[in-house]
PDB file of N, H, CA, C and O in Angstrom:
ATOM      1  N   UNK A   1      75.033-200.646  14.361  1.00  0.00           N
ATOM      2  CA  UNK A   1      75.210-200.199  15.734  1.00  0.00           C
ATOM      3  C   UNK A   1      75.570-198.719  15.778  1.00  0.00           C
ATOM      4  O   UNK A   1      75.310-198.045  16.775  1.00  0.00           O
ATOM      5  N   UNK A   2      76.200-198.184  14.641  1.00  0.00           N
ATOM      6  H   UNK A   2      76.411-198.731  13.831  1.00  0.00           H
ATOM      7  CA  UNK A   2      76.976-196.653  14.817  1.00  0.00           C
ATOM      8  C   UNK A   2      75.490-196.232  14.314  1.00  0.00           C
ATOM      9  O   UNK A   2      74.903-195.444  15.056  1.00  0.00           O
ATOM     10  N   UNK A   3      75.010-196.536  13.487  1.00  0.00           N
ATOM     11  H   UNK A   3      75.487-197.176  12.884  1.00  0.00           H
ATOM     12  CA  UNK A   3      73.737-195.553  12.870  1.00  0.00           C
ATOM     13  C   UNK A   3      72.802-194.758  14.205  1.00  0.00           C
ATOM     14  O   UNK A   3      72.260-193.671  14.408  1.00  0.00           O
ATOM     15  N   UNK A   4      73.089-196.478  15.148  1.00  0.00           N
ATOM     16  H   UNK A   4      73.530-197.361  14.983  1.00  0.00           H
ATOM     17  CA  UNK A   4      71.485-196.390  16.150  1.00  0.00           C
ATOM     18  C   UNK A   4      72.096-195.346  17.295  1.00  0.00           C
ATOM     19  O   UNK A   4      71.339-194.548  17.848  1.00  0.00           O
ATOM     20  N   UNK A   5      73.443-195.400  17.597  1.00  0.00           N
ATOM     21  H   UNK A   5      74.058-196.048  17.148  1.00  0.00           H
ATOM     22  CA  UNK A   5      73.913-194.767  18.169  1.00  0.00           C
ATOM     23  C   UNK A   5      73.988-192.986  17.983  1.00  0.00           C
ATOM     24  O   UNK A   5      74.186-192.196  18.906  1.00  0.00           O
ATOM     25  N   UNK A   6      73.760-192.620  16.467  1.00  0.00           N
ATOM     26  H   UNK A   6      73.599-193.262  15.717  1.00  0.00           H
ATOM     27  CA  UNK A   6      73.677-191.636  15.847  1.00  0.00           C
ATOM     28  C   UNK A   6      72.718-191.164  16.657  1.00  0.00           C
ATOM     29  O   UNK A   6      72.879-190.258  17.475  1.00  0.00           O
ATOM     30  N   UNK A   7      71.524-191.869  16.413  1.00  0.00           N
ATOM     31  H   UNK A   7      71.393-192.605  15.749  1.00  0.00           H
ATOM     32  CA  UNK A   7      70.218-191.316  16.312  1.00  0.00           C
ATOM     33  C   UNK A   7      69.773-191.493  17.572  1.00  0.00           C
ATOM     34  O   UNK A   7      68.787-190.794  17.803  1.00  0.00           O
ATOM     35  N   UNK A   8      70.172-192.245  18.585  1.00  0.00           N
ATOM     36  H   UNK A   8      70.973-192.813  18.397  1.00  0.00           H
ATOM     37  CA  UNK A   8      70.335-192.148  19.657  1.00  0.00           C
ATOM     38  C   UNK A   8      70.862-189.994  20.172  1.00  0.00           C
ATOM     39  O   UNK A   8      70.183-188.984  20.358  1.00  0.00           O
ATOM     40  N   UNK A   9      71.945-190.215  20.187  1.00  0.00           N
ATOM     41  H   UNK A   9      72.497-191.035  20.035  1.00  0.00           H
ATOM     42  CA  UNK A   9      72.684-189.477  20.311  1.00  0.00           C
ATOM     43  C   UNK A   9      71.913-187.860  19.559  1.00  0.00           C
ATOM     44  O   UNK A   9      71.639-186.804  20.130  1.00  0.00           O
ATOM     45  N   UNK A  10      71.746-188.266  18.073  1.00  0.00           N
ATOM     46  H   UNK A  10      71.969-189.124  17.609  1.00  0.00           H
ATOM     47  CA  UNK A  10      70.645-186.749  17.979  1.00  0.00           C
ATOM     48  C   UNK A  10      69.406-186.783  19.156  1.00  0.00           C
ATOM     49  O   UNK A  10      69.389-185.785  19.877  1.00  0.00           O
ATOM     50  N   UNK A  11      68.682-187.507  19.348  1.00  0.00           N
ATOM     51  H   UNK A  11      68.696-188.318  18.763  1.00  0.00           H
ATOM     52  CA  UNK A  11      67.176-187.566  20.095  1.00  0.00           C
ATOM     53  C   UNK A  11      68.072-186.776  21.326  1.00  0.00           C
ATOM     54  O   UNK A  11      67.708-185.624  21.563  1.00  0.00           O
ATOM     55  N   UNK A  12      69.271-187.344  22.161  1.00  0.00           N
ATOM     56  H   UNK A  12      69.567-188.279  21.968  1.00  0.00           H
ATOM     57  CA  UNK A  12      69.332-187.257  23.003  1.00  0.00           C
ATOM     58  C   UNK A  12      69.664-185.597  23.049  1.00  0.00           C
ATOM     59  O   UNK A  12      69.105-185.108  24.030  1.00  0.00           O
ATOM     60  N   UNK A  13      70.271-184.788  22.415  1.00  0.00           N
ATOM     61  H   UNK A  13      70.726-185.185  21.618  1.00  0.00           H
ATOM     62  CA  UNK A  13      70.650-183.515  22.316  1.00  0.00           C
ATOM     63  C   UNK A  13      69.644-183.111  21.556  1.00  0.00           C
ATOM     64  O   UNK A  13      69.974-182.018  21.096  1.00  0.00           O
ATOM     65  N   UNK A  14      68.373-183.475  21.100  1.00  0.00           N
ATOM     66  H   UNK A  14      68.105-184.363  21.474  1.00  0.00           H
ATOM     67  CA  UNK A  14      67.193-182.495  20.843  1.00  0.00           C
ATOM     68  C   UNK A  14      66.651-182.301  22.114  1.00  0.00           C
ATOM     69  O   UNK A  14      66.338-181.208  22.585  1.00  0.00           O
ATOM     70  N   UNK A  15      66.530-183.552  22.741  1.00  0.00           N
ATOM     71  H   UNK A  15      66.784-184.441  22.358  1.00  0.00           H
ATOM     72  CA  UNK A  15      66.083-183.253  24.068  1.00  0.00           C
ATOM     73  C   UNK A  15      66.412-182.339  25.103  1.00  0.00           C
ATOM     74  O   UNK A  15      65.645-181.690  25.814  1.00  0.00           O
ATOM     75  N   UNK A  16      68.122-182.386  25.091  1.00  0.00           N
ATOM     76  H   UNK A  16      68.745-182.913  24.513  1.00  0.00           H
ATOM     77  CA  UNK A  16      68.763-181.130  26.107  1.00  0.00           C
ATOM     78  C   UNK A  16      68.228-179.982  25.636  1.00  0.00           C
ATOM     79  O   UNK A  16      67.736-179.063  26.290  1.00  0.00           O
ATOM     80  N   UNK A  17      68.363-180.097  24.323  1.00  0.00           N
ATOM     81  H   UNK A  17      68.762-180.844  23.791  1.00  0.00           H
ATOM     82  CA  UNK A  17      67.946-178.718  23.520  1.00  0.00           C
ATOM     83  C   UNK A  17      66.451-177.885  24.474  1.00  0.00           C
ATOM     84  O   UNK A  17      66.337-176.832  25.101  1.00  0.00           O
ATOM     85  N   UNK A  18      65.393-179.176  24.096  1.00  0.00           N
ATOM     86  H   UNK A  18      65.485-180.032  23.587  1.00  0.00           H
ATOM     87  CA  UNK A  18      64.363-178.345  24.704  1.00  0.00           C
ATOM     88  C   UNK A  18      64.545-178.323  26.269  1.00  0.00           C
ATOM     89  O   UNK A  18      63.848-177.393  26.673  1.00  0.00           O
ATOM     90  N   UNK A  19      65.026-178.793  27.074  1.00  0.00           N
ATOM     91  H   UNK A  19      65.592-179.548  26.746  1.00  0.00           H
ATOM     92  CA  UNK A  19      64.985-178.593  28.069  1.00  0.00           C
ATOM     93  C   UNK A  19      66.157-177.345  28.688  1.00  0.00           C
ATOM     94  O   UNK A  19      66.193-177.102  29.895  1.00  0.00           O
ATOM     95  N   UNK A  20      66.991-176.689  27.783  1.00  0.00           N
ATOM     96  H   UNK A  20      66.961-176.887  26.803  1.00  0.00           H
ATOM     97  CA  UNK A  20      67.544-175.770  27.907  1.00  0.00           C
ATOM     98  C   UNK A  20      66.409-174.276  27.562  1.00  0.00           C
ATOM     99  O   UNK A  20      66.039-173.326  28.251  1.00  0.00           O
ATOM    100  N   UNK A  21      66.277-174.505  26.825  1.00  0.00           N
ATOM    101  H   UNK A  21      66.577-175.277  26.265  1.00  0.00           H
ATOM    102  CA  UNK A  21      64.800-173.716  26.263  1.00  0.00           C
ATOM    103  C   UNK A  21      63.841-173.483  27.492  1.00  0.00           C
ATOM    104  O   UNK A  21      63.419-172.361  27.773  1.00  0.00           O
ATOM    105  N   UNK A  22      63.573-174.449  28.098  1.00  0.00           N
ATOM    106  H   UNK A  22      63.916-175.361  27.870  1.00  0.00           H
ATOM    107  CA  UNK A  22      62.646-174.311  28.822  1.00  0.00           C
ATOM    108  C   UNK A  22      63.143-173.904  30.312  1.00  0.00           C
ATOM    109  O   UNK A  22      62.448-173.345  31.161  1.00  0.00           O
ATOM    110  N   UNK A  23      64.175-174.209  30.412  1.00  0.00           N
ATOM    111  H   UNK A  23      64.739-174.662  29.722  1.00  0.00           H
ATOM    112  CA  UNK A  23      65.022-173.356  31.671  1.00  0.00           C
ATOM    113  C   UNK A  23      65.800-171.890  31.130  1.00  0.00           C
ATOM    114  O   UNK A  23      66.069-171.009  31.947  1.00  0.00           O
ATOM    115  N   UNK A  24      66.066-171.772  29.922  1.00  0.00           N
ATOM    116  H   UNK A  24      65.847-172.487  29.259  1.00  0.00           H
ATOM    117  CA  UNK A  24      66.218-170.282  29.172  1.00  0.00           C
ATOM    118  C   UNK A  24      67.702-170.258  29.770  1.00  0.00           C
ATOM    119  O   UNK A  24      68.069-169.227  30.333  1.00  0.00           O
ATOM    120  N   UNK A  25      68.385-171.116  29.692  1.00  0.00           N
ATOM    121  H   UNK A  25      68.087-171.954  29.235  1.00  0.00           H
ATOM    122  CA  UNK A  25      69.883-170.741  30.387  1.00  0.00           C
ATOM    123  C   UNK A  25      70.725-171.198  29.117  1.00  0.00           C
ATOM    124  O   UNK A  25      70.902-172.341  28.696  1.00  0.00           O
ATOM    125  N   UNK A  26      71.242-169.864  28.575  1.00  0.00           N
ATOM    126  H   UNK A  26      71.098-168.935  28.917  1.00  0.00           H
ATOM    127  CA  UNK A  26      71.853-169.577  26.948  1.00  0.00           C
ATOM    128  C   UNK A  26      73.187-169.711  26.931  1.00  0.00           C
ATOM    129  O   UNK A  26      73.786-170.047  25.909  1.00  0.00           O
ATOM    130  N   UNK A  27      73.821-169.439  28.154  1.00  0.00           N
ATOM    131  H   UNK A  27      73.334-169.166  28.984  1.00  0.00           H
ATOM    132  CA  UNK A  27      75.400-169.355  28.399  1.00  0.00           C
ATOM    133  C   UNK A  27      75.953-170.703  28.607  1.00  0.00           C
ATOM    134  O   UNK A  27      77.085-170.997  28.222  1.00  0.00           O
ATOM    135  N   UNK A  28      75.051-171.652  29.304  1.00  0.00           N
ATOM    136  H   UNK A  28      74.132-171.414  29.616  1.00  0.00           H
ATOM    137  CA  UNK A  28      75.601-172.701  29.717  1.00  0.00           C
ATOM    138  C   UNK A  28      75.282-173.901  28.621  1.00  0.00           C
ATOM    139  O   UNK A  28      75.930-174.947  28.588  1.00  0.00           O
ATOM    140  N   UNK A  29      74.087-173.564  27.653  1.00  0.00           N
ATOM    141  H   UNK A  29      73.560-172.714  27.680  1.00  0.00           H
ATOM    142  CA  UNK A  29      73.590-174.505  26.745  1.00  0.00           C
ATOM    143  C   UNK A  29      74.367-174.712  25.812  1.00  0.00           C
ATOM    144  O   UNK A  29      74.301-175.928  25.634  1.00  0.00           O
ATOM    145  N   UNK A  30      75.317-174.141  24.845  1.00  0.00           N
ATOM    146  H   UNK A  30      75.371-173.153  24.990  1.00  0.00           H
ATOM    147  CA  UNK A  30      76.729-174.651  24.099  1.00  0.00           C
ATOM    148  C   UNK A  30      77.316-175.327  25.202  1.00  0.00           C
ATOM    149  O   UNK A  30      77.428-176.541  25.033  1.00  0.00           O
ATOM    150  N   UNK A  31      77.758-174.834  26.379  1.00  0.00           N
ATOM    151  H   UNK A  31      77.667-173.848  26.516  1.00  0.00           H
ATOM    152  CA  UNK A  31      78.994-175.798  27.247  1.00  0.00           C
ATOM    153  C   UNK A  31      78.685-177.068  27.024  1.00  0.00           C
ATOM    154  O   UNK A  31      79.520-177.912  26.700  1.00  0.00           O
ATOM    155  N   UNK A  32      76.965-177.380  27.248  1.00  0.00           N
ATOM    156  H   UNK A  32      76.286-176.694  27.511  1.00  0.00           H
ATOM    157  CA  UNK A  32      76.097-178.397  28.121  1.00  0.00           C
ATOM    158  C   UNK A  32      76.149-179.096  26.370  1.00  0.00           C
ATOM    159  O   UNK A  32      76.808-180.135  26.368  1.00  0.00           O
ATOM    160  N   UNK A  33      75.661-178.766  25.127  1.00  0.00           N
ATOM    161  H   UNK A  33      75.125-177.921  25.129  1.00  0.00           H
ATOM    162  CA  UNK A  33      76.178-179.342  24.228  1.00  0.00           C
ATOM    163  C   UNK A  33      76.977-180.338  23.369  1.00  0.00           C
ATOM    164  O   UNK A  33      76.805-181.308  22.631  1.00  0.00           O
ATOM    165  N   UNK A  34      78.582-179.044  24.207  1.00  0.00           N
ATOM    166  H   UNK A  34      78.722-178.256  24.806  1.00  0.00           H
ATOM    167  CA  UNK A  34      79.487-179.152  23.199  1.00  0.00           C
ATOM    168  C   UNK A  34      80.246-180.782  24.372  1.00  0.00           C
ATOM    169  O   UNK A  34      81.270-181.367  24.019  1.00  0.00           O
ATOM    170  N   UNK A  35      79.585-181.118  25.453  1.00  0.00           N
ATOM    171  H   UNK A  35      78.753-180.644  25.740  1.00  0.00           H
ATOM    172  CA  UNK A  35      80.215-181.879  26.076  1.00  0.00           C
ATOM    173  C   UNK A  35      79.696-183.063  25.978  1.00  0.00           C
ATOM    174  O   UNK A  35      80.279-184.120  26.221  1.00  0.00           O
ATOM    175  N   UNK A  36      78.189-182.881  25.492  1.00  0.00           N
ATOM    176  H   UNK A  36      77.715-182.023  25.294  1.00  0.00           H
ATOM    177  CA  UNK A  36      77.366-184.025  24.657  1.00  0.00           C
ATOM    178  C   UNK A  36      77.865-184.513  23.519  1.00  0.00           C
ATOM    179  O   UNK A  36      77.900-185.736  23.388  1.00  0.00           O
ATOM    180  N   UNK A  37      78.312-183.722  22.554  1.00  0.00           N
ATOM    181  H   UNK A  37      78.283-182.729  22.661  1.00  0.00           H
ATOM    182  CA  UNK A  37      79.231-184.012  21.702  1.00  0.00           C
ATOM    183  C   UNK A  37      80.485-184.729  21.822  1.00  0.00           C
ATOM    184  O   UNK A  37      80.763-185.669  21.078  1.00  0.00           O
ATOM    185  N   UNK A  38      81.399-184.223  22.923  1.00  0.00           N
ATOM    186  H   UNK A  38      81.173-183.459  23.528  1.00  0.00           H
ATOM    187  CA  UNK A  38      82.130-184.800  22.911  1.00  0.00           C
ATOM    188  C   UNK A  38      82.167-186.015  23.274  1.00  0.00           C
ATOM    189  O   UNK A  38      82.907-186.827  22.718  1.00  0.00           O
ATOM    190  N   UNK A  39      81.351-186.330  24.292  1.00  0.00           N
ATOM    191  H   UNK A  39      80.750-185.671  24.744  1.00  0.00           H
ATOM    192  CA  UNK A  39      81.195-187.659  25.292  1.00  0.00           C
ATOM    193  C   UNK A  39      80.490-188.986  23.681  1.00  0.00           C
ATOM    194  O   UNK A  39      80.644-190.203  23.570  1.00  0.00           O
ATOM    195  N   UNK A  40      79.928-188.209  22.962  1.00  0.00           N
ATOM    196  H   UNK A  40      79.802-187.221  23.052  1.00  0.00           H
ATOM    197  CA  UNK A  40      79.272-189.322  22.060  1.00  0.00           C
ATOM    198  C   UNK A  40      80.298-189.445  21.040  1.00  0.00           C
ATOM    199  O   UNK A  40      80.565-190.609  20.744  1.00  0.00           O
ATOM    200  N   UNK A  41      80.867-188.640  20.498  1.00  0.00           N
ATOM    201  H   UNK A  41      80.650-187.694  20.738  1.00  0.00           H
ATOM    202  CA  UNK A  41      82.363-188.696  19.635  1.00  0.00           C
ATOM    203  C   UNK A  41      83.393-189.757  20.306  1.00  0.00           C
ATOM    204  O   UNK A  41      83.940-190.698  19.730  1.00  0.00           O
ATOM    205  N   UNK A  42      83.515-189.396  21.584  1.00  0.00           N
ATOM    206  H   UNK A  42      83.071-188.631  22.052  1.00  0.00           H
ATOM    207  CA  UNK A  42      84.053-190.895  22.365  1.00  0.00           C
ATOM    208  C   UNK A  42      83.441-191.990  22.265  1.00  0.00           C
ATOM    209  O   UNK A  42      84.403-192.711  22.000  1.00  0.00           O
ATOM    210  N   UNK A  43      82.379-192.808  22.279  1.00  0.00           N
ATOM    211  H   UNK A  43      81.597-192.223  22.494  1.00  0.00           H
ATOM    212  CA  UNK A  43      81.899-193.303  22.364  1.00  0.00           C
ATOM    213  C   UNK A  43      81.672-194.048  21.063  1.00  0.00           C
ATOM    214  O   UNK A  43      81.518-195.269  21.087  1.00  0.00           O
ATOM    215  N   UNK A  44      81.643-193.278  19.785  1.00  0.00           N
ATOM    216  H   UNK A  44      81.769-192.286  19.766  1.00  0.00           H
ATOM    217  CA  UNK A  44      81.754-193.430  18.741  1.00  0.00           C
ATOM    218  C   UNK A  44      83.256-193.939  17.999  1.00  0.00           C
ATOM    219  O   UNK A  44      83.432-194.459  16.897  1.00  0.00           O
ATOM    220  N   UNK A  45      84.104-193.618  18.917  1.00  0.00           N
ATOM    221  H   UNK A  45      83.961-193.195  19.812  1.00  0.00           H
ATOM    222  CA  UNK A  45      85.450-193.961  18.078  1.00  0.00           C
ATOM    223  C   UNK A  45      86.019-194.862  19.006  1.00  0.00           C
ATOM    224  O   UNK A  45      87.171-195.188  18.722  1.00  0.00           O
ATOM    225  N   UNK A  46      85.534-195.370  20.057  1.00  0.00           N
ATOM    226  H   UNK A  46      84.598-195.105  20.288  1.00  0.00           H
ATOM    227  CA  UNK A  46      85.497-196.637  20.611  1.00  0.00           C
ATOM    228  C   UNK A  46      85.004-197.964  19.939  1.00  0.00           C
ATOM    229  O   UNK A  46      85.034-199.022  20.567  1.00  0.00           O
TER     230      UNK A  46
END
């Protein structure tokens, strides 16, 4: 379940990735990230 969640969780922040890219907004794309991160780190230690 943690693996699928992994890989879940990468797909899902490659995806922001390109769609930050494609809106070109550089300042907000770590924020928009680092909160993806966190929200799945929760989720993970649940």
């Amino acid at each position: 379940m943690i693996v699928t969640t992994i890989r879940i969780t990468k797909d899902l922040v490659s995806m922001i990735d390109k769609v930050i890219e494609k809106t070109g907004v550089t300042g907000r794309s770590t924020h928009i990230r680092r909160a993806i991160y966190d929200y799945c780190k929760r989720i993970l230690n649940d």
